[in-house]
C-alpha positions, 0 to 999 in steps of 0.5 A, a space after each residue: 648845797 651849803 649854807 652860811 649862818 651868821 649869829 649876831 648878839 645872844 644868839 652868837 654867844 648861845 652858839 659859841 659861834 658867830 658863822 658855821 658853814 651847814 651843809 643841806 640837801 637841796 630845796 631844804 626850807 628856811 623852817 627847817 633850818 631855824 628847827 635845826 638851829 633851835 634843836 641845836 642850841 635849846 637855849 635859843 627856844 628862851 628867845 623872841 628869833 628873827 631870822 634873815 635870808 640874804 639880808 631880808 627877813 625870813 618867814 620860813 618858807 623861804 627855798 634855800 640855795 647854794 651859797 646863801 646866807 642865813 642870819 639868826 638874831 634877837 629882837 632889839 628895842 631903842 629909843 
């Protein structure tokens, strides 16, 4: 199955990259991605991560499916 992932902010410019296609086999975890990614791209391990599994925050143990969309991004404040 494939996969999209989108990096937004410091994580895009840590990946060199704001979306690479992965390809995973079937009922891969949302975990094991995020480890991937990090393992990937050590830099990010420096960073508090939220990630997002079709537009809705992930905890990892969600089931990836063909064609999903998974986004990697760093906290944001504001006032």
């Amino acid at each position: 199955m494939k996969i999209q992932v989108l990096f937004f902010g410091a994580t895009a410019d840590i990946a060199g990259q704001r979306r690479i296609e992965l390809e995973l086999p079937a009922a891969s975890k949302a975990a094991d991605i995020f480890e991937k990614l990090v393992s990937d791209h050590p830099p990010l391990a420096k960073h508090r991560l939220h990630f997002s599994v079709n537009q809705q925050y992930a905890a990892g143990d969600e089931i990836l499916r063909d064609g999903d969309e998974l986004a990697i991004f760093t906290a944001v404040s504001g006032g």
